[in-house]
C-alpha positions in Angstrom: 0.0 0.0 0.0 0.9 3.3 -1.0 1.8 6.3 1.5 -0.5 9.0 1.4 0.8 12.9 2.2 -0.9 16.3 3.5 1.5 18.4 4.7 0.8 22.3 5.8 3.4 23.6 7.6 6.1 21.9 9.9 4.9 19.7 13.0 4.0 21.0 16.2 6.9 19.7 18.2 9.4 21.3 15.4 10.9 17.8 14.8 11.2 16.7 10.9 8.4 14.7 9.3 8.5 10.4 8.8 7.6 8.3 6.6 6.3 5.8 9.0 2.9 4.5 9.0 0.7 5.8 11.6 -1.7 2.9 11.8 -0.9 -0.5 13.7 0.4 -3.4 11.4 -2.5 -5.8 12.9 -5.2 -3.4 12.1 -4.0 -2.8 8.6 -5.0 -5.4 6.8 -8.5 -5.0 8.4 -9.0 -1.7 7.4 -10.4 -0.1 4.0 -7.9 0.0 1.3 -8.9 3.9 0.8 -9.1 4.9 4.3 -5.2 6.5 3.9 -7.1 9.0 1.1 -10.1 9.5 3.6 -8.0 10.3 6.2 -6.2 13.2 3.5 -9.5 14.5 2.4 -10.3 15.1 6.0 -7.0 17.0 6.9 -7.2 18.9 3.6 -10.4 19.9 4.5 -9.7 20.8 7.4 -6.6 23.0 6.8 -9.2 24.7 4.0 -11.5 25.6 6.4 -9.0 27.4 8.6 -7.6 29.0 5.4 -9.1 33.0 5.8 -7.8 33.0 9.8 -4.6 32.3 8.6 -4.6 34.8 5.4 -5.6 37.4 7.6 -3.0 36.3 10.5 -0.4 36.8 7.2 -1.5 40.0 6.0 -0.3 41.7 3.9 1.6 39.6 2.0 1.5 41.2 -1.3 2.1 44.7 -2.1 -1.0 47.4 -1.1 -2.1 49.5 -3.5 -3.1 53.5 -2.6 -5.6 54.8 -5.1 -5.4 58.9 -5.7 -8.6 60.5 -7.3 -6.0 63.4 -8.8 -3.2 63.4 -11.4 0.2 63.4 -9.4 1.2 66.5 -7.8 -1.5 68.0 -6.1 -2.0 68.0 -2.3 -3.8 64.6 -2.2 -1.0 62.9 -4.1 1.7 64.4 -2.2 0.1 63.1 1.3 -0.7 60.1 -0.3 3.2 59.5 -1.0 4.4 60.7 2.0 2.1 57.9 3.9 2.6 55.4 1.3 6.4 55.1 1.8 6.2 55.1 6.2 3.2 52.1 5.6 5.6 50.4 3.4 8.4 50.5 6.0 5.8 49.1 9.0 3.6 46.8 6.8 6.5 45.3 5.6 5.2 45.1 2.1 5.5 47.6 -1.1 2.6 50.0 -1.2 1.9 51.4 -4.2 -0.1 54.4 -5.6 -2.4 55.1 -8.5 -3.4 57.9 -9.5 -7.1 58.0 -10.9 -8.3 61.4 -12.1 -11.8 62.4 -12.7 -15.1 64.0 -11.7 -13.1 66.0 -8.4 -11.7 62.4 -6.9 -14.9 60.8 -7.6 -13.7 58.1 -9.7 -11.1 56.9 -7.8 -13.1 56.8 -4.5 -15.6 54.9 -6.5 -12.7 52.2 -7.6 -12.1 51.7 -3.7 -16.0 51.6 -2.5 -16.3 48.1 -5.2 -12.4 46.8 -4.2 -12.7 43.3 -2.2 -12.0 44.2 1.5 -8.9 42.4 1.8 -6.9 45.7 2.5 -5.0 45.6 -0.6 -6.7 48.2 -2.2 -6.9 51.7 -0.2 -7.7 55.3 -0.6 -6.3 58.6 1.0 -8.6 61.1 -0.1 -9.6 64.1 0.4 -13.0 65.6 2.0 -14.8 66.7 -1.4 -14.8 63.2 -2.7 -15.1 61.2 0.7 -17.9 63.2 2.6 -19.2 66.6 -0.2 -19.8 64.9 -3.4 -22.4 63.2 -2.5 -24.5 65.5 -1.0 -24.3 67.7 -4.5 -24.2 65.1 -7.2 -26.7 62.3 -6.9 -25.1 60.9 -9.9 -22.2 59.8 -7.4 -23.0 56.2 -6.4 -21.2 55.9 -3.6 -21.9 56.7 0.0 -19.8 57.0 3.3 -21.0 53.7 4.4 -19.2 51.9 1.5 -15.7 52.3 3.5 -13.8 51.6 6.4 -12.2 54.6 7.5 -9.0 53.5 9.0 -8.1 57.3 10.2 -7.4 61.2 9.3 -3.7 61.7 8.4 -3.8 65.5 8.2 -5.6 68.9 7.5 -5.1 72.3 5.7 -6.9 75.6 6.3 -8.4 77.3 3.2 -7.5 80.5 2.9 -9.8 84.2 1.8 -7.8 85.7 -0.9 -8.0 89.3 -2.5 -7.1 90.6 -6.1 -4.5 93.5 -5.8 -7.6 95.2 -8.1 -10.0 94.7 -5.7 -9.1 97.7 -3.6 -8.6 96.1 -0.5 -6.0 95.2 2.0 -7.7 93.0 5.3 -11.2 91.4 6.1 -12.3 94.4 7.8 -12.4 96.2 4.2 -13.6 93.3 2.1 -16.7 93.0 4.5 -17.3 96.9 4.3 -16.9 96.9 0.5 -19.1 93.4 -0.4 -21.8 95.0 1.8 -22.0 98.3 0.7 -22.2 96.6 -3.4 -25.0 93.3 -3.2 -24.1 91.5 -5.9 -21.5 93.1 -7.6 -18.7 91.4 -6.3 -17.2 87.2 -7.2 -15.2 85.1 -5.4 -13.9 81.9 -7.5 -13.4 78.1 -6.5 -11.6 75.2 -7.9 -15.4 74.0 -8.6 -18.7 73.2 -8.0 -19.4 71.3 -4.6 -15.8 71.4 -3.6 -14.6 72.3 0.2 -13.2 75.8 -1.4 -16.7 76.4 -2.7 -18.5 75.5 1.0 -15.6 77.8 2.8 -17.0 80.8 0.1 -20.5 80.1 1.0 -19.5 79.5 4.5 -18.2 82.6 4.7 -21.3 84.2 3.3 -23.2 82.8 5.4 -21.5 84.2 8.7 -21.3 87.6 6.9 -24.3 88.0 5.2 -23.2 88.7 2.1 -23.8 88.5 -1.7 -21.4 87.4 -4.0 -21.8 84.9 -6.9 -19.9 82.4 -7.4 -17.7 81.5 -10.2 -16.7 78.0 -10.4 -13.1 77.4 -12.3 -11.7 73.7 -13.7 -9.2 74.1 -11.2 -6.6 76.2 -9.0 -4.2 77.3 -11.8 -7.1 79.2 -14.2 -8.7 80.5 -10.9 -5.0 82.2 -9.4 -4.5 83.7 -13.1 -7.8 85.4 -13.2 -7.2 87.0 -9.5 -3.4 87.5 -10.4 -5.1 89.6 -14.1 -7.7 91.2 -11.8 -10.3 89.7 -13.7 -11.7 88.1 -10.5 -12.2 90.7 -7.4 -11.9 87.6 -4.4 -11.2 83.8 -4.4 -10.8 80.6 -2.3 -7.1 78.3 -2.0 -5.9 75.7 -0.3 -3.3 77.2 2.1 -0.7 75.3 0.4 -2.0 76.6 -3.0 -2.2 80.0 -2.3 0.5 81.1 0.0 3.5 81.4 -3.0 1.1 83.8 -4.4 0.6 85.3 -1.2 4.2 85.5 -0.4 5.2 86.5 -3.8 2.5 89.6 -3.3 0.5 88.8 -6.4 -2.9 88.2 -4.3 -3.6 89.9 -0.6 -4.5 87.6 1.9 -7.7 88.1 4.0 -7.9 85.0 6.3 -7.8 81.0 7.0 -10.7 79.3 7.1 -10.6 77.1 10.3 -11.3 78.3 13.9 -7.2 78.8 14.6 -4.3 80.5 12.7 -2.2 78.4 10.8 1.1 77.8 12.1 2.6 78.0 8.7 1.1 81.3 8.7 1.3 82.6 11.8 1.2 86.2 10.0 -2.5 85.6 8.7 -5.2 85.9 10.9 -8.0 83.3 10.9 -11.3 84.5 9.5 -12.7 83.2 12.9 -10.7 86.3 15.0 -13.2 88.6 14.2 -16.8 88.1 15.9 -19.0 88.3 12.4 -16.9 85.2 11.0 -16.3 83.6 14.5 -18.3 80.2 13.2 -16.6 79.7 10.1 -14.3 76.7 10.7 -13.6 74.2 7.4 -10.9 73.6 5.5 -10.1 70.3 3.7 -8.5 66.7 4.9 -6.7 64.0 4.3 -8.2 60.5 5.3 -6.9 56.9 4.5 -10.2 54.4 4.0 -10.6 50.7 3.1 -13.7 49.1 1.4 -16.6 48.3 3.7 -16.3 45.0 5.8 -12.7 45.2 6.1 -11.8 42.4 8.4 -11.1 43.6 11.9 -7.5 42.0 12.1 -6.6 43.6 8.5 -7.9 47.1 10.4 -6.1 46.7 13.4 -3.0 46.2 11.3 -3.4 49.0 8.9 -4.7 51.6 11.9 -2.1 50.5 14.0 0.4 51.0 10.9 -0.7 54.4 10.3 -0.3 56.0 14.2 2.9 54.8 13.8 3.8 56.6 10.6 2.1 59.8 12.2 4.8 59.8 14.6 7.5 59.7 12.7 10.0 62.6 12.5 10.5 62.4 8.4 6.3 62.5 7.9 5.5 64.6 9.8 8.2 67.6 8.6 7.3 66.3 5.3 3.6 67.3 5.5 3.9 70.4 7.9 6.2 71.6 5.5 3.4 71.4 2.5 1.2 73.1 5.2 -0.6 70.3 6.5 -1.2 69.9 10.1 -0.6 66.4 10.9 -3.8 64.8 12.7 -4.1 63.1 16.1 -3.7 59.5 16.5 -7.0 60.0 19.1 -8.9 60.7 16.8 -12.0 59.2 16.7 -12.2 59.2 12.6 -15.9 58.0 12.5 -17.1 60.9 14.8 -15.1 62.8 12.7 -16.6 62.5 9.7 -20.2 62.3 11.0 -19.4 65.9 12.3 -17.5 67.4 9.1 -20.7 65.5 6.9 -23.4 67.3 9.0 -21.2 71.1 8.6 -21.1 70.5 5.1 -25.5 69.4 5.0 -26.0 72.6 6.5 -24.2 74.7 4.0 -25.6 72.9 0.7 -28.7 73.6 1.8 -28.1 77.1 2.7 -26.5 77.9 -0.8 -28.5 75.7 -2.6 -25.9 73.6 -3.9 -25.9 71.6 -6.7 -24.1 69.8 -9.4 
């Protein structure tokens, strides 16, 4: 008779494995000629039952892949990176990024909510195309309850910004000037529904005025038109904005979150002075998984990213680009329940919709 062999691992006592029969030489010949195969089938079936604990006591063992919803370059990309390479250092693995362009980070947020949760395909987005899109585009398909959020890397104020033709020089004038004209007046975004657009209407809100709003494809038409004066006011990014600032080609009226910015110590927040003292929003980095991620593949990946949030290199890395590196206590799903409800009440003030 034929030996039969299952083998999955080394035995449990670390010795080698023998060739020996395991079954008595006076029962043998009494026994089934198959039951050698049945007693195979069993272990194999076994050992395939207990296959997904041990894939998930393994993982990762492949290389991760970080989806962007923006060509390289921009501020989503570059925290992307910057997280990418510490994950790969603590994971162990290679983690990789795509970059997805389309429909404001949409498209690649999309590509994560349908990825198997097996925590090989992530995203670090940003908040228009994790928690505004869908509240001004019911075309988007996705919803917050299609991911995991594993936890906020960083955030960056937005920042009030003045043409040198539009004849003013701090908030105090630009409030005196857009309420003496109604109407007359534009401020430009980087487009419909995004967080530059809510911090415009945002803003106001808090000082009742009225200003329409002109939505550009982007950051780089919108600084040319305030750089040409053909556009009195305007929303950035901080990290957007400020080499224009610095440069003195547009006038700086205020960040957008409750605090200056300690990039920018010089600027004061819009929040200083008591007619703006609610506005607080600016936009943020998250890194999610598909929905149903596996708790040990999230305990692994959150526990991953703390630790890259601590280190020296990231962290001067992103301050540097004018991010402010989030808490590890951070409660990400209270979080994002809080920025989603700021950002309901502000559609439905302006009457957003794309």
């Amino acid at each position: 008779m034929g030996k039969t062999w299952c083998r999955f691992g080394t035995p449990a006592n670390g010795g080698a494995f023998h060739n020996e029969r395991t079954t008595a030489p006076h029962l043998e010949s009494s026994m089934p000629l198959c039951h050698p195969l049945r007693r195979a089938a069993l272990l194999c079936g076994l050992a395939c039952l207990a296959a997904p604990a041990l894939a998930q006591d393994v993982y990762p063992s492949k290389a991760i892949t970080i989806v962007v919803g923006y060509p390289p370059g921009g501020s989503t990309d570059l925290t992307a990176r910057t997280v990418a390479a510490e994950l790969g250092h603590k994971l162990g693995v290679p983690v990789l990024i795509e970059n997805l362009g389309g429909a404001g980070g949409a498209i690649g947020a999309q590509k994560v909510a349908s990825a198997a949760p097996d925590g090989y395909t992530l995203l670090v987005g940003a908040s228009n195309e994790i928690a505004i899109h869908k509240l001004v585009n019911k075309k988007v398909k996705y919803d917050l309850k299609d991911f995991t959020a594993i936890g906020l890397i960083a955030s960056q104020p937005l920042v009030l910004v003045a043409s040198p033709g539009a004849g003013v020089q701090n908030l105090a004038e630009f409030t005196q000037k857009v309420l003496k004209n109604p109407g007359r007046f534009s401020y430009g975004s980087s487009g419909v529904g995004t967080a530059l657009h809510l911090a415009g209407e945002m803003v106001k809100q808090q000082g009742k005025l009225f200003m329409t709003h002109i939505p550009y494809r982007g950051v780089a038409p919108l600084a040319n038109d305030l750089m040409g004066n053909n556009l009195e006011y305007g929303v950035f990014v901080l990290s957007s904005g400020l080499p224009h600032i610095r440069s003195g080609k547009v006038i700086a009226l205020g960040t957008t979150e409750a605090k200056r910015s300690a990039t920018t110590p010089d600027i004061p927040a819009l929040a200083e002075t008591a007619q703006y003292q609610n506005v607080d929003i600016g936009t943020w980095f998250a890194l999610m998984a598909p929905a149903q991620l596996p708790k040990p593949v999230f305990d692994k990946l959150k526990k991953a990213l703390n630790d890259s949030l601590q280190t020296a290199d990231l962290r001067k890395k992103l301050e540097a680009s004018g991010s402010t590196v989030a808490a590890t206590t951070v409660n990400i799903d209270q979080f994002l329940a809080t920025e989603v409800a700021k950002y309901q009440k502000i559609v439905a003030f302006a009457g957003i919709e794309e």
